[in-house]
C-alpha positions in Angstrom: -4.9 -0.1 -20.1 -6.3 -0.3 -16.7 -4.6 -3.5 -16.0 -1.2 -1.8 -16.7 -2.0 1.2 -14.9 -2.8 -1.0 -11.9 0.4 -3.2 -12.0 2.5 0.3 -12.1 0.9 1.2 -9.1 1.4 -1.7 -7.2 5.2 -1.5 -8.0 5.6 2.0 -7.0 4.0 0.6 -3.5 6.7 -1.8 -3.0 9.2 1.0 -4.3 8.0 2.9 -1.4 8.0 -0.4 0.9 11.7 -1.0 0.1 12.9 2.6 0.2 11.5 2.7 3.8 13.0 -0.3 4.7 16.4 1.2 4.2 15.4 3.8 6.0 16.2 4.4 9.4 13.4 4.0 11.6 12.1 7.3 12.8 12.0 7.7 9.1 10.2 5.2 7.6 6.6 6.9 8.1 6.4 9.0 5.2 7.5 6.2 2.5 5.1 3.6 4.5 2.3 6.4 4.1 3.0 6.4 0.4 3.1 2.6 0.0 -0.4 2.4 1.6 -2.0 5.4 -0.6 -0.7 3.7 -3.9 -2.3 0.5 -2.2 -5.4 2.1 -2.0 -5.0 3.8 -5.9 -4.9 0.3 -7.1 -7.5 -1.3 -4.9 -9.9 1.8 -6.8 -8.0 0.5 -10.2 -8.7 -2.8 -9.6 -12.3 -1.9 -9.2 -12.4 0.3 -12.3 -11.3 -2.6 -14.0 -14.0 -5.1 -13.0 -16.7 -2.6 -13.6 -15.6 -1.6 -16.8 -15.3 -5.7 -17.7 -11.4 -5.4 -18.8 -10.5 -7.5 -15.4 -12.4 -10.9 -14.8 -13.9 -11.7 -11.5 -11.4 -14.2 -10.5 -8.2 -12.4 -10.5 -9.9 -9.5 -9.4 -10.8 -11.3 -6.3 -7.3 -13.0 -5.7 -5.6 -9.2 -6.0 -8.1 -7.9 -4.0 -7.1 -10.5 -1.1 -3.2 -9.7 -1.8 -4.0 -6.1 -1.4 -6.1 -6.4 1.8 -2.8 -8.6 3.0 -0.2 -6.0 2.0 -2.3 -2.8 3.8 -3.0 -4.8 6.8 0.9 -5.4 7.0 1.5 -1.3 6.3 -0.6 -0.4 8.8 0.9 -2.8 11.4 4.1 -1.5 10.3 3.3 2.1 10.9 1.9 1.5 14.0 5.3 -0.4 14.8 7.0 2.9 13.7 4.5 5.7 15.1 5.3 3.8 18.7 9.1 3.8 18.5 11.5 5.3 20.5 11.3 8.6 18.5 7.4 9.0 18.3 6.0 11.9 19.9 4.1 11.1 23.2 0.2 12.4 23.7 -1.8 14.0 21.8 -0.6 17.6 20.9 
């Protein structure tokens, strides 16, 4: 059950991932936001799964590697968008 609970979050991340690539840039934050907090849902899935014994070490590991991959591209991908031409400048 976990398992499938954790593969329906991870495509409801790249859901978010392609709706904000469609998007024009200025706004692409909130979908990008969303991709990386479903991330993070399955990362805690993922580790519900290992403790609980339904997911064996090994793929939990290889996930865990493709997840760390995919936020680190999210948040450079944010940052990309917070500095755009549309971003507001300072702190408020």
């Amino acid at each position: 059950m976990s398992n499938t609970r954790c593969l329906t979050v991870m495509f409801i991340a790249l859901e978010y991932i392609f709706k904000a690539n469609a998007m024009p840039r200025p706004l692409r934050e909130m979908s990008l936001l969303h991709a990386l907090a479903s991330c993070e849902c399955a990362a805690m899935l993922l580790r519900c799964g290992v403790e609980t014994k339904i997911i064996g070490m090994t793929p939990f590991l290889q996930l865990t590697a493709n997840l760390r991959e995919v936020r680190k591209m999210l948040h450079g991908w944010i940052g990309y968008v917070r500095s755009g031409p549309n971003a507001p400048k300072g702190r408020p």
